[in-house]
C-alpha positions in Angstrom: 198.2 47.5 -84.9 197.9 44.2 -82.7 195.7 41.6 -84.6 192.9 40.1 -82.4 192.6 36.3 -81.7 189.9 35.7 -84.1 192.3 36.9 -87.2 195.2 34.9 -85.7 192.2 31.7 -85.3 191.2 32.6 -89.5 195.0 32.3 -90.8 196.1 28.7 -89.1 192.8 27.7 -90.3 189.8 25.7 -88.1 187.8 22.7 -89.0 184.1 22.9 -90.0 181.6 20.5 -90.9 184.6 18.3 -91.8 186.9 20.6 -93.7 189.9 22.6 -93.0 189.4 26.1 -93.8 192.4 28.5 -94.2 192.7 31.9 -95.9 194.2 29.9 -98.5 192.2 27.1 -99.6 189.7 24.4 -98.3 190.8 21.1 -97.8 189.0 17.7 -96.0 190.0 17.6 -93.0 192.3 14.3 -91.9 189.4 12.6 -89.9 187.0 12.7 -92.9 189.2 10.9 -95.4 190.0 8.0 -92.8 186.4 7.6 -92.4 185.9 8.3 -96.3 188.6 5.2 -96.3 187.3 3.0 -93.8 183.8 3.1 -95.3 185.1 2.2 -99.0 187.1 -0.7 -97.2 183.8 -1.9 -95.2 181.8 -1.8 -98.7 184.7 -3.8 -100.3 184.5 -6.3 -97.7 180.8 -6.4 -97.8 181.1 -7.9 -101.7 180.1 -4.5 -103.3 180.7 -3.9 -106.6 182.9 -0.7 -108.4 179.5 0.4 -109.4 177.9 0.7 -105.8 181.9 1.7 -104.6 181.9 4.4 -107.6 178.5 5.7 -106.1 179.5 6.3 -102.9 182.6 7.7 -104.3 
Protein backbone atom coordinates (compact mmCIF):
# COMPACT_ATOMS: atom_id res chain seq x y z
CA UNK A 1 0.00 0.00 0.00
CA UNK A 2 1.67 3.38 -1.06
CA UNK A 3 1.00 6.08 1.61
CA UNK A 4 -0.29 9.46 0.21
CA UNK A 5 1.62 12.77 0.76
CA UNK A 6 -0.71 14.05 3.36
CA UNK A 7 0.31 10.87 5.77
CA UNK A 8 4.04 11.30 4.78
CA UNK A 9 3.23 15.56 5.61
CA UNK A 10 1.35 14.20 9.33
CA UNK A 11 4.55 11.97 10.48
CA UNK A 12 7.65 14.73 9.94
CA UNK A 13 5.25 16.94 11.54
CA UNK A 14 4.06 20.80 10.25
CA UNK A 15 3.82 23.97 12.14
CA UNK A 16 0.50 25.58 13.25
CA UNK A 17 -0.39 28.56 14.94
CA UNK A 18 3.20 28.44 16.32
CA UNK A 19 3.65 24.75 17.31
CA UNK A 20 5.15 21.80 15.84
CA UNK A 21 2.81 19.02 15.54
CA UNK A 22 3.98 15.48 15.02
CA UNK A 23 2.28 12.10 15.59
CA UNK A 24 4.21 12.08 18.60
CA UNK A 25 3.86 15.12 20.55
CA UNK A 26 3.39 18.90 20.34
CA UNK A 27 6.13 21.08 20.88
CA UNK A 28 6.60 25.25 20.30
CA UNK A 29 7.91 25.69 17.47
CA UNK A 30 11.75 27.36 17.31
CA UNK A 31 10.46 30.82 16.06
CA UNK A 32 7.96 31.19 19.04
CA UNK A 33 10.51 30.68 21.84
CA UNK A 34 12.98 33.31 20.24
CA UNK A 35 10.28 35.68 20.19
CA UNK A 36 9.04 34.26 23.69
CA UNK A 37 12.88 35.22 24.50
CA UNK A 38 13.28 38.42 22.88
CA UNK A 39 10.14 39.77 24.46
CA UNK A 40 11.23 38.76 28.20
CA UNK A 41 14.61 40.47 27.29
CA UNK A 42 12.75 43.75 25.94
CA UNK A 43 10.59 43.78 29.34
CA UNK A 44 13.88 43.30 31.32
CA UNK A 45 15.33 46.15 29.57
CA UNK A 46 12.35 48.16 29.91
CA UNK A 47 12.85 48.04 34.13
CA UNK A 48 10.06 45.48 34.64
CA UNK A 49 9.76 43.73 37.57
CA UNK A 50 9.74 39.51 38.13
CA UNK A 51 6.19 40.17 38.87
CA UNK A 52 5.11 41.85 35.54
CA UNK A 53 8.12 39.23 33.84
CA UNK A 54 6.22 36.22 35.80
CA UNK A 55 2.93 37.49 34.21
CA UNK A 56 3.88 37.36 30.88
CA UNK A 57 5.59 34.21 31.60
Amino acid sequence: MKSSWMDDWVERGFYFLGYQLTLDNITPASSTIEKFKRRIARLYEQGAGSIRIGRYV
